[in-house]
PAKE-561086 format. One line per 5 residues: number of its first residue (from 1); for each residue x negated, z negated, y of C-alpha. Coordinates in pm, 1 decimal, always signed. Each point is the difference from the previous one (the first is absolute). Layout:
NUM> X Z Y | ...
END
This chain:
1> +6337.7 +3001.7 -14141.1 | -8.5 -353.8 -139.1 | -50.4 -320.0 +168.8 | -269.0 +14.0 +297.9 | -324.8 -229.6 -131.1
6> -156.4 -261.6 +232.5 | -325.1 -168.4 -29.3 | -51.4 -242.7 +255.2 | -394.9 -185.4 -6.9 | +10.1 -308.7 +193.3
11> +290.8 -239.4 +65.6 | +38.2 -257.5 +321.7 | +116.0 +139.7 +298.1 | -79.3 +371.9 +4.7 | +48.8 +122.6 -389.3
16> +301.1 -273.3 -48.6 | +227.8 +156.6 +328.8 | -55.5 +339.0 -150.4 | +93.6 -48.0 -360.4 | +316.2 -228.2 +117.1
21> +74.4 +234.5 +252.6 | -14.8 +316.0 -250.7 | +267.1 -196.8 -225.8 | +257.3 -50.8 +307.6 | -73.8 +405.4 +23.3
26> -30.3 +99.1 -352.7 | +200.2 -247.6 -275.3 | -140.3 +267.1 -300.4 | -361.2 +15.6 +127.4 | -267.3 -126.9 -256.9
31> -215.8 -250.3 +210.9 | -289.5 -174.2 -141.1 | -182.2 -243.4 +259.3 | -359.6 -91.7 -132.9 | -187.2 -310.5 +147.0
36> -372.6 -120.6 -97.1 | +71.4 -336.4 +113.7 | +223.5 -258.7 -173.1 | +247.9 +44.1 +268.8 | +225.1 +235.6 +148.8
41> +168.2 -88.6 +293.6 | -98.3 -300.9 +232.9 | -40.9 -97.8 +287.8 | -395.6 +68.1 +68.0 | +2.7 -103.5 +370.9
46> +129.5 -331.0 -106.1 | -292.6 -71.8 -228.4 | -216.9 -238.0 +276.5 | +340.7 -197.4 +3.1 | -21.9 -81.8 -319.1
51> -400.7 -78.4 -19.7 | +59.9 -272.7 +325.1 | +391.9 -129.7 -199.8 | +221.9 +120.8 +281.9 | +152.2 +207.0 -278.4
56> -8.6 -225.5 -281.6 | +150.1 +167.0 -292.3 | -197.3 +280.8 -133.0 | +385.9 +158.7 -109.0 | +103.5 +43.5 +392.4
61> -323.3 +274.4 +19.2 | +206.2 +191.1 -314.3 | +250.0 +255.4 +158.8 | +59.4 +139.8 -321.2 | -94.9 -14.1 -390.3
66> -17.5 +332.9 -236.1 | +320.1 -125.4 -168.5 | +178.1 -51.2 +301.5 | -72.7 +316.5 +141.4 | +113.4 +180.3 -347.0
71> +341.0 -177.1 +30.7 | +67.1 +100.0 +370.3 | -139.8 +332.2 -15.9 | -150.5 +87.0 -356.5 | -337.8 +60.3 +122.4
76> -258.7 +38.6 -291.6 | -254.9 -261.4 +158.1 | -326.4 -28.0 -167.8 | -247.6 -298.3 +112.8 | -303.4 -110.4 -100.8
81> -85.8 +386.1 -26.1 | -211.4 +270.2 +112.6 | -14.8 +368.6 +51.2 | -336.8 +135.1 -142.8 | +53.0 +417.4 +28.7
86> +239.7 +219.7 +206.7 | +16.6 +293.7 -92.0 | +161.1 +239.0 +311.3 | +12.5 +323.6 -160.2 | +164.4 -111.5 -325.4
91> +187.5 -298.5 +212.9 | -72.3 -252.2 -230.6 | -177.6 -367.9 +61.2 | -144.1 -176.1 -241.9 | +40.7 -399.7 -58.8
96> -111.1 -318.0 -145.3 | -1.6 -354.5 -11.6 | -252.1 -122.1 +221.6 | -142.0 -225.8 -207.8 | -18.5 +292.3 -253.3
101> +189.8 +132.2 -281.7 | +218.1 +335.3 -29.6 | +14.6 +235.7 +209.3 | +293.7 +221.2 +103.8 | +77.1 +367.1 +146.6
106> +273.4 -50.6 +291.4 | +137.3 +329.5 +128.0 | +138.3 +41.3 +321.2 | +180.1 +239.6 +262.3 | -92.8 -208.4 +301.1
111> -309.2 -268.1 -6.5 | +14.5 -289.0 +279.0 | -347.5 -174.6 +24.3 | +18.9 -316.9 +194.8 | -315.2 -174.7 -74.1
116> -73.2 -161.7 +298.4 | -335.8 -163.4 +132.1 | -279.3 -174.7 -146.3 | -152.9 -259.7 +172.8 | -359.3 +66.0 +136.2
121> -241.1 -173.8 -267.7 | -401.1 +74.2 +195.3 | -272.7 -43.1 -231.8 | -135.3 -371.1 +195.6 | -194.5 -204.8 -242.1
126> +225.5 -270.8 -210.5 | +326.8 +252.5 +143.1 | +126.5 -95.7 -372.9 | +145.5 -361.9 +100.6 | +214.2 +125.7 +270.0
131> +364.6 +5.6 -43.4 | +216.2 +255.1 +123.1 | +388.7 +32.1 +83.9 | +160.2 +291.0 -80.4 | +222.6 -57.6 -277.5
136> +215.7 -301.7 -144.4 | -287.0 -64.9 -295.9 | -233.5 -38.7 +289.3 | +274.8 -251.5 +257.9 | -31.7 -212.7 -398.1
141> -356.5 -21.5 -21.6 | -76.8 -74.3 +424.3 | +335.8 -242.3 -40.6 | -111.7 -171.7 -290.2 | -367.3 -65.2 +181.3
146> +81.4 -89.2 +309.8 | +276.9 -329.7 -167.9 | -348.1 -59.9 -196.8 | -285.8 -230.2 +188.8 | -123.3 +287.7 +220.6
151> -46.9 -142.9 +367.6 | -162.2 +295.6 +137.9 | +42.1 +336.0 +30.3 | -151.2 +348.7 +173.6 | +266.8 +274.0 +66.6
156> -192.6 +333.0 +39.3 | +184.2 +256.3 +216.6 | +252.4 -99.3 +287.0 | +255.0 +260.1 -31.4 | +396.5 -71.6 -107.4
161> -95.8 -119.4 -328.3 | -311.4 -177.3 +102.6 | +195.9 -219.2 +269.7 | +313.9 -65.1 -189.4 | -274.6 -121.7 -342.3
166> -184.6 -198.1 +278.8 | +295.7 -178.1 +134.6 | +156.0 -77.0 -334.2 | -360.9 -144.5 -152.4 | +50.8 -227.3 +322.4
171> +339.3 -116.5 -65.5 | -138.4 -137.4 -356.1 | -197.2 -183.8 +199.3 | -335.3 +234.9 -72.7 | -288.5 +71.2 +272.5
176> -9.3 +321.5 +27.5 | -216.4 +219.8 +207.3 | +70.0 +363.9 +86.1 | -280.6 +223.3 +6.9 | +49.5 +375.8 +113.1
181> -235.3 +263.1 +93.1 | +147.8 +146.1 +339.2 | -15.8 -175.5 +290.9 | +372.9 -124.5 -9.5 | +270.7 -70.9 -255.9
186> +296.3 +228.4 -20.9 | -180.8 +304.9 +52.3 | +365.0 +205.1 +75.6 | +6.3 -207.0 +304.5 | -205.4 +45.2 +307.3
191> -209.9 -310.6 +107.9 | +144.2 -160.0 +228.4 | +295.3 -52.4 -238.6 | -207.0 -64.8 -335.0 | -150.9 -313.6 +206.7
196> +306.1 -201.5 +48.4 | +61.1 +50.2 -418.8 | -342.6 -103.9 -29.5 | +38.5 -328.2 +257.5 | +294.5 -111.9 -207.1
201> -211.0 +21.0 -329.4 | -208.3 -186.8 +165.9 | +244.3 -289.5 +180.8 | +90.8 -59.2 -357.8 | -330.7 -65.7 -168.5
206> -53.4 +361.1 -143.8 | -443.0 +90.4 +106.6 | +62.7 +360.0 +109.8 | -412.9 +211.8 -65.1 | +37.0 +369.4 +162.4
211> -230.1 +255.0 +41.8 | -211.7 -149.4 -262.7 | +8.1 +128.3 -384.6 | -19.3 -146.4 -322.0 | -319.1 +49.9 -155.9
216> +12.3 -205.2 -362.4 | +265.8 -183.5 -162.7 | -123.9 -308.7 -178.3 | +146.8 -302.3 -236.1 | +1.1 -183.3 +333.0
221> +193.1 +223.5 +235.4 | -191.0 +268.2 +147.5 | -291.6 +135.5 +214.2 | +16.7 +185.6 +326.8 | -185.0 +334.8 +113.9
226> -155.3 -272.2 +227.7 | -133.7 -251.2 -227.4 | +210.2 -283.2 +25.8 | +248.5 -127.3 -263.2 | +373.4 -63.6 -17.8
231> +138.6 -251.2 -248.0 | +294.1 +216.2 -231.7 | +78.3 -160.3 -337.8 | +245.1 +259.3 +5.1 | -78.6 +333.6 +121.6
236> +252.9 +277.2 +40.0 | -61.7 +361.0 +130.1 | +239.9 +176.4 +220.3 | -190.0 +224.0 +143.7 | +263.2 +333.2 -18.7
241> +120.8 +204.9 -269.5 | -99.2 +375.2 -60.9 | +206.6 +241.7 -153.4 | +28.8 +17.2 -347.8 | +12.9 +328.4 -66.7
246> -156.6 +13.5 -339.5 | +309.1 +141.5 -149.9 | +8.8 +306.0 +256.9 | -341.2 +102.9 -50.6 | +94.1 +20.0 -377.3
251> +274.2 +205.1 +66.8 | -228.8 +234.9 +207.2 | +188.9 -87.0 +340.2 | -90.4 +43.2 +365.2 | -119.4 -300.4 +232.8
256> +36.3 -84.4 +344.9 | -280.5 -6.5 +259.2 | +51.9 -370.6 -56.3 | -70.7 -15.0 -398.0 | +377.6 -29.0 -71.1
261> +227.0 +235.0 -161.1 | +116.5 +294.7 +193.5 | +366.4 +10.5 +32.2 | +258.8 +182.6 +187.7 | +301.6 -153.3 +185.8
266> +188.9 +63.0 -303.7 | -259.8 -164.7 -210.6 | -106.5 +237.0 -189.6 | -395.9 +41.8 -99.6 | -193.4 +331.7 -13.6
271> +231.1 +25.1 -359.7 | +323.8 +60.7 +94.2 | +95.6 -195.1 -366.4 | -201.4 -311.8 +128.9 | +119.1 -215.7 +273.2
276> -232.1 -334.8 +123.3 | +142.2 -268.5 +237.8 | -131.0 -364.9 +143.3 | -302.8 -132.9 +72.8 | -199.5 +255.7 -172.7
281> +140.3 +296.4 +229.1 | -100.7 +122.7 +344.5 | +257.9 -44.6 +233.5 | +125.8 +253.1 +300.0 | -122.2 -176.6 +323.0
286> +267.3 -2.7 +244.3 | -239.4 -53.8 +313.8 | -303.0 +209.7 -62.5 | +200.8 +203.0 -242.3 | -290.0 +46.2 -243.3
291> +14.1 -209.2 -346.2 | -107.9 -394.2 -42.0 | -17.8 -242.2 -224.4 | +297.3 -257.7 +49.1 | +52.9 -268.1 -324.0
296> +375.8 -128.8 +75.7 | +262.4 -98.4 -249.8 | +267.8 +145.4 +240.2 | -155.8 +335.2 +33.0 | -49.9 +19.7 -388.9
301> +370.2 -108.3 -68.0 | +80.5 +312.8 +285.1 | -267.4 +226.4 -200.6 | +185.3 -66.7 -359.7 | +317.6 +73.9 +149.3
306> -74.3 +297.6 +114.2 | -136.9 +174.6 -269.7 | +265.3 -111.0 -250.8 | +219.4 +168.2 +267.1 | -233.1 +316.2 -2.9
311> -42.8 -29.6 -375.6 | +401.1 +30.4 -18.7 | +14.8 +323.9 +238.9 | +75.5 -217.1 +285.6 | -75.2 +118.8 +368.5
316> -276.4 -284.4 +118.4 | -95.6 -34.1 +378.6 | -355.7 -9.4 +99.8 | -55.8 -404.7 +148.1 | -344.0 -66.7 +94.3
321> -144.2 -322.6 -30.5 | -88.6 -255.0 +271.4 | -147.6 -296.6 -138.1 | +248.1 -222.5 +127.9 | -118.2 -369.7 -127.2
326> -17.7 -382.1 -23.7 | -133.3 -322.8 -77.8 | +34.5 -373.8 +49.9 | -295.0 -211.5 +6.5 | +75.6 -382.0 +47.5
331> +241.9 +31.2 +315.5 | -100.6 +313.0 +143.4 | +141.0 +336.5 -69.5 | -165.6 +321.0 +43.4 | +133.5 +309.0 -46.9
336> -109.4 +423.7 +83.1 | +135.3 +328.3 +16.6 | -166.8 +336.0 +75.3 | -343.5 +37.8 +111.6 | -234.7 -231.6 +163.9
341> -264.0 +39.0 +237.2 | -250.1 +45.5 -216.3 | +133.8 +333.0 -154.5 | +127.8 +122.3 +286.6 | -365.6 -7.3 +185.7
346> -136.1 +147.2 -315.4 | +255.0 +255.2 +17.5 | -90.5 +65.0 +323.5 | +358.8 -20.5 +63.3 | +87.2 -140.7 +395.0
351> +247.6 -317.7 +44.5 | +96.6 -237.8 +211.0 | +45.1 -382.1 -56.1 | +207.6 -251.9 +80.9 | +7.4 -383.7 -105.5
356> +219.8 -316.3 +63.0 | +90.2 -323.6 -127.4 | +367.5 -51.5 +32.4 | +212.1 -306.3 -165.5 | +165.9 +78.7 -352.5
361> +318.3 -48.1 +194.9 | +138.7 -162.3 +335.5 | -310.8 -277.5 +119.6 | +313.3 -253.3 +131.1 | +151.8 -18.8 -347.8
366> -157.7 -239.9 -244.1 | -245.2 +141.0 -233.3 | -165.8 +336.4 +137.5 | -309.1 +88.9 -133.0 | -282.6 +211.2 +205.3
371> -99.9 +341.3 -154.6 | -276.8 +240.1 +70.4 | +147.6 +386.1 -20.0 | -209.3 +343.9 +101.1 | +154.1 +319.7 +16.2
376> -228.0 +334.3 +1.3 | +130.5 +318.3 +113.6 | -65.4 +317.5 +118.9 | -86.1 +56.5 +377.2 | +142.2 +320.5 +57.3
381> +366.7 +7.8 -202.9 | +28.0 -347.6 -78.9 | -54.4 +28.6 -405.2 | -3.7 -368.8 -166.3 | -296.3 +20.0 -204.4
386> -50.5 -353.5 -120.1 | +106.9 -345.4 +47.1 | -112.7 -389.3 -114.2 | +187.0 -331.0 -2.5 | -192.1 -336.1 -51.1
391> +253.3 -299.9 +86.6 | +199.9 -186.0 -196.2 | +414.4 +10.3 +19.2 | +98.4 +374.8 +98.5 | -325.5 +145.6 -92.5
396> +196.8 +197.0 -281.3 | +297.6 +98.1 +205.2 | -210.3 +174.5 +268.6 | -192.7 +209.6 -214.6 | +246.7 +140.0 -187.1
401> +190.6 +111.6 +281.8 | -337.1 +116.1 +184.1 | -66.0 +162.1 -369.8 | +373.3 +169.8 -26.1 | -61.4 +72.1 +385.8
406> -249.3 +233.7 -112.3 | +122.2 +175.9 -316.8 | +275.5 +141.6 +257.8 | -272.3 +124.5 +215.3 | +125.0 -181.3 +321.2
411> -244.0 -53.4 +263.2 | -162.8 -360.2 +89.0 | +204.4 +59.1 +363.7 | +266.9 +25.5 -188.6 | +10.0 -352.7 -151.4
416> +95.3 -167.5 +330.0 | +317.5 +143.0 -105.6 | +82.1 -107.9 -293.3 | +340.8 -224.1 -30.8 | -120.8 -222.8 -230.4
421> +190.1 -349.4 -89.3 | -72.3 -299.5 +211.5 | +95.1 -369.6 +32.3 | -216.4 -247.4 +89.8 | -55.5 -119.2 -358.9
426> -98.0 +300.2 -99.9 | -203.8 +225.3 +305.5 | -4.1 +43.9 +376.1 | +181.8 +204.0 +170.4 | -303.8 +216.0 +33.4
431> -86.0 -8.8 -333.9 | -358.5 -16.5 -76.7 | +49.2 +400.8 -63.3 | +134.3 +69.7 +263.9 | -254.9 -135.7 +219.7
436> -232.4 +255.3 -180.8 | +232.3 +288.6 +110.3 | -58.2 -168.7 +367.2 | -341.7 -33.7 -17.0 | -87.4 +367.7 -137.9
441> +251.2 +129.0 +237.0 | -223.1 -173.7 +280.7 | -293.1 +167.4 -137.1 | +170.5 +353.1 -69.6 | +116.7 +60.1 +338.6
446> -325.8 -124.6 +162.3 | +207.6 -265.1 +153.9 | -275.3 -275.2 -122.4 | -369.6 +20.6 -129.8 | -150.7 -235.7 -297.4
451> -319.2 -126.0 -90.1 | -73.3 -48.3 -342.7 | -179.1 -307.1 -106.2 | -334.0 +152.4 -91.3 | -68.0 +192.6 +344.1
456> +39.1 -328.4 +220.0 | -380.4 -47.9 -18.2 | -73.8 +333.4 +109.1 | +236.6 +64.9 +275.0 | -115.6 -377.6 +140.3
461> -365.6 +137.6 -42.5 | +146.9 +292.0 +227.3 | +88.1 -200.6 +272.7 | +348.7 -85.9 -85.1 | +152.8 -322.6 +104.2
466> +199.4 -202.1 -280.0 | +245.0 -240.8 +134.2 | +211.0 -236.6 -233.1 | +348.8 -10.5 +160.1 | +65.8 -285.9 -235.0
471> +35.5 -392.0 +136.2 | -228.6 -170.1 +84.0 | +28.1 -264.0 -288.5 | +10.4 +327.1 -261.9 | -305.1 +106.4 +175.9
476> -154.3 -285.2 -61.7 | +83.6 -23.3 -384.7 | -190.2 +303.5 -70.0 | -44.5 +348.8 +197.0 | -211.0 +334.3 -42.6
481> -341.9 -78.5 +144.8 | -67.3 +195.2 +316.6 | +346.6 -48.1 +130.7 | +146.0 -157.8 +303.6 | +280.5 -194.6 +37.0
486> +301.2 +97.6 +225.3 | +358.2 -117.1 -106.3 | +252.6 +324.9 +4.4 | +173.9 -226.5 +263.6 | -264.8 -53.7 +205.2
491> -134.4 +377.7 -30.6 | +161.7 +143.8 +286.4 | -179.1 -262.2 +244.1 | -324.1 -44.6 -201.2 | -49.7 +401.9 -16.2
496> -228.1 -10.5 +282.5 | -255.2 -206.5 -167.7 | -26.8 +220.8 -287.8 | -164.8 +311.3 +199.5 | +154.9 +336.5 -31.3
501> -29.5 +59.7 -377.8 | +28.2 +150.6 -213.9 | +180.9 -270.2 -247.6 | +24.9 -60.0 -354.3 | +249.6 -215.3 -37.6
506> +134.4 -289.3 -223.7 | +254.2 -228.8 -150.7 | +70.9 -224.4 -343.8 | +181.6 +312.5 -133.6 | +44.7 +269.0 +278.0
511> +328.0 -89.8 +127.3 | -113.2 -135.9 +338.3 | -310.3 +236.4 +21.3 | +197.0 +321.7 +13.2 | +227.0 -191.3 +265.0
516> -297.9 -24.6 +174.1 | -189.1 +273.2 -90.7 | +320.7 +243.2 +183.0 | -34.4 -214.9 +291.0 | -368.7 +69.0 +92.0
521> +76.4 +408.5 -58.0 | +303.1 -31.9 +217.0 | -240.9 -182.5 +265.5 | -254.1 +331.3 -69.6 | -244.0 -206.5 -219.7
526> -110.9 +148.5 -336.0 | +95.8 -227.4 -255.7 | +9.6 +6.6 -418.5 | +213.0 -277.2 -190.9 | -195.5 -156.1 -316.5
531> +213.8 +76.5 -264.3 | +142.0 -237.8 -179.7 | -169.0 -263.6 +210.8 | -231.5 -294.0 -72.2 | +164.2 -28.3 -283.1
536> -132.5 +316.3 -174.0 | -339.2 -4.0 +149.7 | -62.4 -366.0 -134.1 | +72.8 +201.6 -348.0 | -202.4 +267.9 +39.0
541> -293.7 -209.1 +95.8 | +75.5 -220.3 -250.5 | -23.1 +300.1 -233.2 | -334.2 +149.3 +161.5 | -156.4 -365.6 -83.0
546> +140.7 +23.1 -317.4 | +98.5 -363.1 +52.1 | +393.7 -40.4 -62.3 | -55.3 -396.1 +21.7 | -4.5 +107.0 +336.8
551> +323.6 +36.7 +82.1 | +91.3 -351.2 -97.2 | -270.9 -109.7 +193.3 | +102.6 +101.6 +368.7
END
């Protein structure tokens, strides 16, 4: 048998790990690595760096040229081309320049197709002056507009790409307005979390338009579904990517539910010669265990891997995806993993919640920073199903240990017990996860009850007393309306003006109301803690209102 034959479509993250990842494994293997674009390998989630100059030379995007990557690991790397046929019977694909000229017959043992996303393009009147940012050609043109005269600009779509374009167009010193569809930004976080991204947009001069669509694009900016107009000499679309999967339909391959390519853990397609990785693939879901769409450069580096290592006989391990992600915008950092609420109502699928707002690290050393963090779980064995971060410094630490916390299946008890490395530069020593582990312990054993945010109205409605166990200076700064005000050390001896209950009960961040709130039960009143305090109701109505100015308001 002679040399095995690999064509890999599609370079970057997903296509480029598996061809240099089949050299380490194979030093005879023929690999040929195709790419449309004009560019290989680079760094494509560095692109809105480069539009707002925080990465100034276009070079430091460039992981890797065709020649370089022939020297290291003679890979036969074709850009600026395109695959036009594939043939799966005879194992063939055909290419060409794609600009036109020649084409070519390619055979192959094992095909890799790792074409990624295209960016949704809707049919909206004058759609044909919008800029996109997908690729370094695009990062030129935005880059080379926005060090023009442009003053103003309209970034459709508040997703990772949207926010990242928006706050770059700001640092050139653009107005920029963000206009999305849903009712928040950062859809992967629930709302009470996408607010405080959205108030920092806001503190630094970025308008923020949810819930509210773009109707027309014009040579002045752009119209809304509502009639009024928003001034955009620059216009740029980030409104998600879809699958490309133009190449697997040729070859006759299976899709997902979702619209991407079918693959197994190994992946392989429905041709066991054809393997497809990255964005364009549907990944194993490691909550609901069903297949989603998840667009990640680290997942796609994991995906090439493992088929070169399948491709090469080698025994791969099944590692379903979680979504684990972040993003800075201006001085806040928010960051996901798992499921949110949204998906997990949908899915009909019970949890509990939990939410506080600890310091990045101990509050009497210099420089802490405040953070928002929710953990969901399951009720009954304590599954970690999801978590968000929105902070600043530590916001990055905590999820990936709340995200590693997971992937070994440990329970969201069980992260009161983690031993995890404090001084007081660096954490508490509760650690802000930790303090999760507490709080869902409290909840698991039935030791403490919680209120979420949204039922407050109700339960008042109901009859239900809310008292603010807060000062009374905080009181006075700002406090859910309804509520009375009885300091936690004043409680036991101001319990008989309150009547006999029962008591919804509140803090800043739930510390003191869950002191509190175990008091009253152990004097035989019902009581519920607030979870996560003032703090996170003053969120979540700020994201009800959808007003996020809010919240630098009060």
């Amino acid at each position: 048998m002679g040399a095995r034959r690999v064509v890999i479509v599609g370079g970057v993250a997903g296509g480029m790990s598996a061809a240099t990842r089949l050299r380490r494994l194979d030093e005879d293997a023929s690999i040929i690595v195709i790419e449309r674009s004009g560019h290989v390998s680079y760094a494509n989630c560095g692109l809105p760096y480069f539009v707002g100059g925080v990465i100034e030379d276009e070079d430091d995007l460039l992981l890797q040229t065709p020649e370089r990557l022939f020297d290291r690991f003679r890979l036969d790397v074709r850009v600026g081309t395109e695959v036009i046929a594939i043939d799966p019977a005879g194992r063939r694909v055909t290419i060409r320049p794609t600009g036109g000229g020649p084409e070519q017959e390619l055979p192959y043992d094992a095909l890799v197709l790792s074409p990624g996303a295209a960016p949704v393009r809707p049919g909206l009147p004058g759609f044909d002056r919008v800029r996109v940012l997908r690729t370094v050609e695009d990062a030129e043109q935005l880059a080379e507009e926005a060090r023009g005269e442009a003053r103003t600009a309209v970034v459709i779509g508040a997703g990772f790409v949207g926010l990242e374009t928006a706050e770059n167009l700001a640092h050139r010193g653009i107005a920029t307005t963000v206009v999305e569809a849903a009712d928040q930004v950062l859809m992967p976080l629930d709302p009470e979390m996408a607010v405080l991204v959205a108030a920092e947009l806001v503190a630094q001069g970025v308008a923020v338009e949810t819930g509210v669509a773009v109707a027309e694009v014009t040579d002045a900016g752009v119209v809304l579904a509502d009639g009024r107009a928003v001034a955009g000499e620059l216009v740029v679309a980030a409104i998600g990517v879809r699958p490309d999967v133009r190449l697997a339909e040729m070859a006759g391959l299976r899709l997902g539910p979702h619209g991407g390519i079918a693959v197994d853990h190994d992946g392989c397609t429905s041709d066991p010669a054809v393997y497809a990785v990255g964005d364009a693939v549907e990944k194993e879901d490691s909550v609901g265990g069903g297949f989603s769409l998840i667009a990640l450069a680290n997942i796609a580096n994991r995906q090439g891997r493992r088929a070169a290592d399948h491709i090469c006989g080698r025994l791969v391990r099944p590692a379903p995806s979680q979504g684990t992600a972040i993003l800075k915008v201006f001085g806040v950092t928010a960051a996901m993993t798992g499921w949110n609420e949204r998906r997990l109502r949908e899915a009909g699928r019970p949890y509990r919640v939990v939410h506080s707002h600890p310091m990045s690290h101990a509050g009497y050393y210099p420089g802490a920073e405040q953070m928002a963090l929710k953990l969901l779980f399951d009720p009954e064995d304590g599954e970690i199903l999801g978590a968000q971060a929105v902070g600043g410094a530590g916001v990055d630490k905590r999820i990936d240990v709340l995200a590693t916390a997971m992937a070994a299946g440990l329970r969201a008890d069980a992260l009161a017990d983690l031993e995890l490395a404090y001084a007081p530069p660096f954490s508490s020593a509760k650690d802000p996860v930790n303090m999760l582990g507490y709080m869902a312990e409290n909840l698991m054993s039935g030791e403490c009850d919680v209120v979420e945010a949204y039922e407050v109205e109700d339960l008042v409605a109901g009859g239900w007393t809310l008292v603010d166990v807060r000062t009374e200076a905080e009181y006075a700064a700002g406090a859910v309306p309804g509520s009375v005000n009885v300091p936690l050390d004043a409680l036991r001896e101001g319990l008989d003006t309150l009547g006999s209950g029962p008591f919804v009960i509140y803090c800043e961040v739930g510390q003191r109301g869950h002191t509190a709130t175990m008091l009253l039960q152990d004097l035989g009143r019902r009581a519920r803690n607030l979870d996560g305090g003032y703090t996170t109701w003053r969120a979540a109505a700020a994201a009800a209102a959808g007003d996020p100015g809010r919240l630098a308001r009060t």
